[in-house]
N, C-alpha and C positions, 0 to 999 in steps of 0.2 A: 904549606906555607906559601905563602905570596909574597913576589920579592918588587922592590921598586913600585909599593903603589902604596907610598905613606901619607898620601893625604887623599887615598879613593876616589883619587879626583875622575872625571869622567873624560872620557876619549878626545871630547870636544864638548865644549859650554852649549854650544849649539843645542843640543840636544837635550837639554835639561827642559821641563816641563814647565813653565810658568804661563800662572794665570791672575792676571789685572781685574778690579770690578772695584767701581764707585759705584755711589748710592744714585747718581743719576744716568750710568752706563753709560759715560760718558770716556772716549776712548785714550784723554789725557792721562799721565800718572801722576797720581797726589805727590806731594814731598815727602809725606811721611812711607809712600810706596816707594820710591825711588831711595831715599835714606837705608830702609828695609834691606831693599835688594843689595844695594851697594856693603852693607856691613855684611851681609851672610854668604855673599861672593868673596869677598875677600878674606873673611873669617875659613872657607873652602878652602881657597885656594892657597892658604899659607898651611894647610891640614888639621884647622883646628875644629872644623866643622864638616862632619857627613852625615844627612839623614831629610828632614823634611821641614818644612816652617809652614804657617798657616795663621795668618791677624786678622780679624775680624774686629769689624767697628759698627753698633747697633745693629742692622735686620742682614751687614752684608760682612762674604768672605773679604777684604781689601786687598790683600797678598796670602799668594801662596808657592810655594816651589819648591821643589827636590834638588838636590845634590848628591852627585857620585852613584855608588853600587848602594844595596841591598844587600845583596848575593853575587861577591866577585866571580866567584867560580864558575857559576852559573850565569852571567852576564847580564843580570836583574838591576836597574837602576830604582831609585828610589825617586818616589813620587806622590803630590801630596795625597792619594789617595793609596800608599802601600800598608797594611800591616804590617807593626813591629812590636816591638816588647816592652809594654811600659808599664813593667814591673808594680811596683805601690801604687801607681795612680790607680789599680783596679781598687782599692778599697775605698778612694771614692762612689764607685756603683755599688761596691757592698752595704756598703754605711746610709747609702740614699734608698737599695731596699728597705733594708730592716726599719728607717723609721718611715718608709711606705707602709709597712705592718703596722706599725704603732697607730697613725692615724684610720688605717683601718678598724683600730680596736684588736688585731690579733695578737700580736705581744704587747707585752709591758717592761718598757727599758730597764725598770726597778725592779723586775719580779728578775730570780735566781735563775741561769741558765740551767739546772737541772727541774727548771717546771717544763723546759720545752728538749731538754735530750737528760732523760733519766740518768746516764751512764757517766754522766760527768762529775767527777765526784770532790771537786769541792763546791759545797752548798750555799759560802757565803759572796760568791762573785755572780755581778748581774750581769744580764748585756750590756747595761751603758760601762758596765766596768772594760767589757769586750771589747768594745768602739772607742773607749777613754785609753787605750794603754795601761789601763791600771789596775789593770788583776791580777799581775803579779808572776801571769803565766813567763817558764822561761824559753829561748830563742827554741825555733821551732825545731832546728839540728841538732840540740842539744836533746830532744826526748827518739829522733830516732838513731842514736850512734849506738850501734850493734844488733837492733832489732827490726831494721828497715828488709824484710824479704827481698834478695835476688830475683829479677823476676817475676813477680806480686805487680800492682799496680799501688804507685802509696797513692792515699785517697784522706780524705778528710774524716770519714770514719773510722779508718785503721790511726789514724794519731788518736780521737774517741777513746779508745780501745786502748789506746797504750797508755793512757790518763788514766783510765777506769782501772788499768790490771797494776800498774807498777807504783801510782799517786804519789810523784815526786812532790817537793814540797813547792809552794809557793814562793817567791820572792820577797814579798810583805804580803802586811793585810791590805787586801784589795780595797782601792778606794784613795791610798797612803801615799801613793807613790806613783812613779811613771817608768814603765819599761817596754820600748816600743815591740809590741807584740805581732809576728805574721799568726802564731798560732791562735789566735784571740780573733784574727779577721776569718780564718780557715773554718772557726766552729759556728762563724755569725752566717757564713755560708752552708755551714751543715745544716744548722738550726733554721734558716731559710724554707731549707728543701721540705726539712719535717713540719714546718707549720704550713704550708702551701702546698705539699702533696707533689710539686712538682720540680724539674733537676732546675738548678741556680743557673746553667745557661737558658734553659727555657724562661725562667721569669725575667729575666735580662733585657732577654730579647723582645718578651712583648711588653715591658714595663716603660725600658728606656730608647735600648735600639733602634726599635722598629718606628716607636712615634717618634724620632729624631732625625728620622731616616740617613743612622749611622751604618750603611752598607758594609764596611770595611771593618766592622768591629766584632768579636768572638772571644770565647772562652775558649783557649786552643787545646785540640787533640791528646790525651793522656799517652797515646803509643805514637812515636814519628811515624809509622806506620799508616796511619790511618792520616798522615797532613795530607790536605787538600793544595795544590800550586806548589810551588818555591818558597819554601821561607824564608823569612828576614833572619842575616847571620849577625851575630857582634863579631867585634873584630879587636883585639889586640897588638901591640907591637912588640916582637921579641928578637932582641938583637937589631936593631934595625928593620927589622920586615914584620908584614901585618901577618896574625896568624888568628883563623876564626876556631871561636869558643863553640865546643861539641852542642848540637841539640840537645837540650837534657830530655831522654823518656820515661818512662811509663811513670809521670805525674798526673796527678788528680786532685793533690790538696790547693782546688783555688779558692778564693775570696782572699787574701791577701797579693795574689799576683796572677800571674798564666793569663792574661785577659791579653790578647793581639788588638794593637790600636791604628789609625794613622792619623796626622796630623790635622787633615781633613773633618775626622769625624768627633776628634779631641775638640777642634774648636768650637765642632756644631754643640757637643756637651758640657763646654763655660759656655756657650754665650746665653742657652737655654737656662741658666739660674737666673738671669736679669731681664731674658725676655717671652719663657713659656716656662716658668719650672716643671718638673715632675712632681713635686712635693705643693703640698699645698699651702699656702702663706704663714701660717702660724705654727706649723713645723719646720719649714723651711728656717724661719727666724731663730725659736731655738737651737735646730742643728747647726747653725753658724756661729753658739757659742762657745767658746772654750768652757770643759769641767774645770772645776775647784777638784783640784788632788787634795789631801790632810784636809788642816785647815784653816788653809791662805792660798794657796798658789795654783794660779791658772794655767791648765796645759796650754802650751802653744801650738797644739790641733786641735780643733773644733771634733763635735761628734758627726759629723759630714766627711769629717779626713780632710776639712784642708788647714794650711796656715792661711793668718791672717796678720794684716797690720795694725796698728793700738788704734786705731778710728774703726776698725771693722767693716772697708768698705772693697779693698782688695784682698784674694785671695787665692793661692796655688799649690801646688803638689806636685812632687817628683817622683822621678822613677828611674832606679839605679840597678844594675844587674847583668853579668855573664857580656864587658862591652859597649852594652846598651845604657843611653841615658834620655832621660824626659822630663819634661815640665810643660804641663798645663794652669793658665793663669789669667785673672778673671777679673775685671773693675766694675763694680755694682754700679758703683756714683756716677763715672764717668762710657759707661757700656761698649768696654771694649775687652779684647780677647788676645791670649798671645798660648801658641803650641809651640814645641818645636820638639822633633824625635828624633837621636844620633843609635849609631851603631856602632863609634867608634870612641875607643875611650881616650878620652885626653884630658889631664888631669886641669881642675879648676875651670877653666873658660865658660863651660855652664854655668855657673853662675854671672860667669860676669855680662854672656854671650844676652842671659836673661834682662841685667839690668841695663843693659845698650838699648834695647826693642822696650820698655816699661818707659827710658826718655825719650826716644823716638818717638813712644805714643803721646807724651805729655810734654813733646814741643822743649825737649834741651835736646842738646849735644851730646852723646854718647862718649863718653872717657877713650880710650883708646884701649883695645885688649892685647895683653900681651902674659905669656905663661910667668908665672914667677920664678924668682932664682928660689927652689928651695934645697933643703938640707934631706938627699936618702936617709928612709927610715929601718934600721935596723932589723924590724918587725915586719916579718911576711902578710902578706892579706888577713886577713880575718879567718878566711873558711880553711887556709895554711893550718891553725892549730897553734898559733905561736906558743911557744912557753911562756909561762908566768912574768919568770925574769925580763924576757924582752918585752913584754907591756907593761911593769913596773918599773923601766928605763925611761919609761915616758913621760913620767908623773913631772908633778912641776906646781907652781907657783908663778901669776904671769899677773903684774900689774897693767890693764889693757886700757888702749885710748880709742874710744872714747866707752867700750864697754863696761868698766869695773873691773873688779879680782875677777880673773878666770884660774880654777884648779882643775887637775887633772889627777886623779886615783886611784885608787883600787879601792874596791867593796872589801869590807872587814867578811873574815868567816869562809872567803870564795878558796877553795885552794888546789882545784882542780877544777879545769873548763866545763866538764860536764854539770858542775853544779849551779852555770850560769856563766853569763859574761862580768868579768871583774871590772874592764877599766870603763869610768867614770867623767864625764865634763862637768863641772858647774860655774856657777856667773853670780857673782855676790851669794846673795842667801835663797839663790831660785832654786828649780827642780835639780836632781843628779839625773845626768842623759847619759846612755851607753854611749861606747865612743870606740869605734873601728879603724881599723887604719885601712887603706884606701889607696892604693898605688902611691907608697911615698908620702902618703896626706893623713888627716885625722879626718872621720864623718860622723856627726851625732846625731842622725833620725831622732824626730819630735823635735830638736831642737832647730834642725837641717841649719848646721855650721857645718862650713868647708873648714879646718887645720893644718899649716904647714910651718914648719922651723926654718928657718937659717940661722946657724950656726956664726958667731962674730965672738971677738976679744974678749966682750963683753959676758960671752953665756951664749945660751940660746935665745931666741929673738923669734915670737908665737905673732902667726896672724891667722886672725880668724875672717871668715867670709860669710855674711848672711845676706836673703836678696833683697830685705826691707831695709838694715842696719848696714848694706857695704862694708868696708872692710877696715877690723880693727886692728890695732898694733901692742903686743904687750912686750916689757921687759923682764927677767927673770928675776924674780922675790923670791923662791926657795929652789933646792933640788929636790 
C-alpha cells in the first residue's frame, strides 16, 4: 500500500514529458494547446487525473503529455509513449481484422461461426452476431466459475471447449437482442487465428501496428513471467491510500482485452480511419454502421466496436478495468483526435475529463469538472458476486431530462448469477443494456452510461452521463 500519494502526482511538474507540434513547427502554442495543458494539469493536480493524453489534428500530434507514475513502486512515470491497459478498446483491432478477412473474401460475417471453429456448438450465431453483441453469449466469468485450471494458462480455446462440453444456454436468439459480450470478441480472435494460420498477435502486428508505426502497442504476455520492462499498475484508493490492483496471470483469452497501448499510439490509430485506413473504403463504411437488433433497434456500437453520434461523423471507445481507464476518440468531418489513458480510478470525471478536450477542439468553453455529490451503493462491484437482493434494491422507475423514461431491472427467469447477469437499463422503448455497478456508480457497456443516485426528501434522484448526450436528470416514478 502506498500511503500519501492520492493524486500520483509527480515529485515535481518539471519532469513531466511534454511535447508541442503545429502543422507549421512553428514554436508558438495554439490556444487550443495551451487550454489542453492547462485543464489536464489541473484535472492532475486536484487527483482526478493520472496517465497520458495525446490530440492530434489532421497529418499532426498537437499535444501530448504524461502525468504522475506508471508504476509507483517502481518509480516509472508515465509518458505519452508508455503502455497501459486499455482494456475494450482492444476490440476495436479485433473487429478491424475480422472485416480485414471479409474483404479479403476469407470469412463471411453471415456465414455461422461453426463453418470456421467446428467445436462451437451453437449453429444459429454468426460472426457479425460476434461483433453485434448479439449472440446471446453469457459474461465470459460466468462459463469459467469452477472449471477455470489452477495453474493451466486460460486461453481462448479452453473457453471453445468449455462451450463445446457443457453448451450452456443462450441468452436469446441471436440476432434479438443485445448483451455486451467479451466472450463473443475472444472467439472472433480464435477464429482469426484458424482462418489465417497465424497467432492473433502476429497478424496485429503486420496488419495494423507495424504500418502505423504503433511501437508501443502488444498483445501482452499470458504468464507475468515472461513481461518484458515494468509494467503499467492500476491503482485504487483504500481507506485513504492508493493500493495497486495484482497483475492478473497466466491469461491468454484475448480479442476482447489484454492489448497494452499508449496514448501515443492510440492516437496514431483514430487518426488513421480519416487519414490512411486499414480497411478499404467500402468496408470501412459499412463497419461504421450500427446492426438492427430484432426488428427496429440500432445497436449503439457499430460492427468496428465504436460508438458513434446520430450524424455518424464522430466516434469513440472506452476501456475500463482492474484501476485502469481509456478512451479513444475520433472526428471524421472535422479530423481531429483525442486519447487519454489513466491508471487511477476516480469515479465519473472520464467522462466528463472527455467532454472538456471534444470543446476545446470545437472552439467552447469547457464546463468546469468537479466529482458529484453521490448516494454509496449498497452493492459490492460486480466481479464481488452481489446477491440478488442487493441488485434488485436498485430497480427503479426515473422520469429523465432530457432523456425519457429510464428503468432499471432485473431479467425474468435469472435466479442465480451464473445463469447471467440480471440487472438491466433501458431508455423509453430502446434496447435492455446490462448494467454493473462501478465504485458506488452504475455502468452499461453498449450503451456506455455512467449512473449515480443521491438520495433527497423526495426519493432517490438518477443522473445518468453519456459523452454525446452530457448529463441527464431523472426523478423517481416507481420503486
Amino acid at each position: 500500500m502506498i500511503s500519501n500519494l492520492a493524486s500520483l502526482r509527480l515529485a515535481a511538474l518539471g519532469v513531466v514529458a511534454v511535447l508541442f507540434v503545429s502543422c507549421s513547427h512553428d514554436s508558438a502554442v495554439s490556444t487550443d494547446t495551451q487550454q489542453i495543458d492547462a485543464l489536464m494539469t489541473d484535472l492532475h493536480e486536484r487527483g482526478y487525473f493520472n496517465g497520458a493524453v495525446a490530440v492530434g489534428k489532421g497529418e499532426e500530434i498537437i499535444y501530448e503529455k504524461g502525468f504522475g507514475f506508471a508504476n509507483v513502486e517502481k518509480g516509472v512515470r508515465f509518458t505519452p509513449s508508455t503502455p497501459t491497459n486499455i482494456s475494450s478498446i482492444a476490440k476495436t483491432f479485433t473487429a478491424s481484422a475480422v472485416l480485414m478477412l471479409e474483404a479479403e473474401g476469407l470469412v463471411d460475417l453471415d456465414e455461422p461461426v461453426t463453418t470456421y471453429l467446428s467445436e462451437f456448438p451453437y449453429p444459429r450465431v454468426t460472426i457479425r452476431h460476434l461483433l453485434a453483441h448479439s449472440s446471446g453469449l453469457l459474461p465470459t466469468e460466468v462459463y469459467f466459475i469452477g472449471v477455470d485450471p489452477e495453474g493451466e494458462t486460460r486461453t481462448n480455446q479452453m473457453l471453445l471447449q468449455i462451450l463445446a462440453r457443457h453448451k450452456p444456454p443462450l441468452s436469446f436468439k441471436p440476432g434479438t437482442a443485445f448483451q455486451y459480450s467479451n466472450a463473443g470478441y475472444d472467439l472472433a480472435a480464435l477464429l482469426i487465428e484458424q482462418v489465417t494460420g497465424v497467432s492473433y498477435a502476429a497478424f496485429l502486428e503486420k496488419q495494423i501496428f507495424e504500418p502505423l508505426k504503433m511501437d508501443s502497442t502488444f498483445v501482452r504476455p499470458a504468464w507475468n513471467r515472461d513481461w518484458k520492462g515494468i509494467p503499467t499498475l492500476g491503482y485504487h484508493t483504500v481507506d485513504g491510500n492508493l493500493k495497486p490492483f495484482d497483475l492478473p496471470d497466466n491469461q491468454a483469452d484475448y480479442g476482447s482485452n489484454l492489448i497494452r497501448s499508449s496514448a501515443r499510439d492510440l492516437c496514431k490509430w483514430t487518426a488513421s480511419f480519416y487519414l490512411n485506413p486499414v480497411l478499404n473504403e467500402s468496408t470501412l463504411k459499412s463497419g461504421l454502421i450500427g446492426p438492427i437488433l430484432g426488428d427496429k433497434h440500432r445497436s449503439a456500437i457499430n460492427l468496428l466496436s465504436w460508438y458513434s453520434d446520430d450524424d455518424g461523423g464522430r466516434f469513440y471507445f472506452t476501456g475500463v478495468g482492474q484501476g485502469f481507464h481509456s478512451l479513444a476518440f475520433w472526428d471524421s468531418n472535422h479530423r481531429y483526435s483525442i486519447v487519454w489513458v489513466s491508471n487511477k480510478s476516480v469515479p465519473l470525471p472520464d467522462v466528463l475529463v472527455t467532454k472538456a478536450l471534444i470543446d476545446i477542439m470545437e472552439g467552447r468553453s469547457p464546463a468546469p469538472i468537479e466529482l458529484p455529490d453521490y448516494a454509496e451503493l449498497s452493492c459490492p462491484p460486480a466481479m464481488a458476486w452481489p446477491s440478488m437482493e442487493e441488485l434488485a434494491s436498485l430497480s427503479g422507475t426515473w422520469e429523465m431530462s432530457p432523456s425519457g423514461e429510464l428503468r432499471i431491472g432485473m431479467r425474468k427467469g435469472i435466479s442465480d448469477l451464473r445463469q447471467g447477469w440480471p440487472l438491466y437499463v433501458k431508455i423509453d422503448d430502446g434496447l435492455d443494456y446490462h448494467l454493473f455497478p462501478l465504485e458506488d456508480m452504475l455502468y452499461a457497456p453498449g450503451l456506455d452510461a455512467t449512473i449515480w443516485f443521491i438520495e433527497s426528501d423526495k426519493g432517490r434522484i438518477l443522473h445518468l452521463t453519456r459523452v454525446f448526450e452530457g448529463i441527464s436528470t431523472g426523478t423517481t416514478v416507481t420503486m
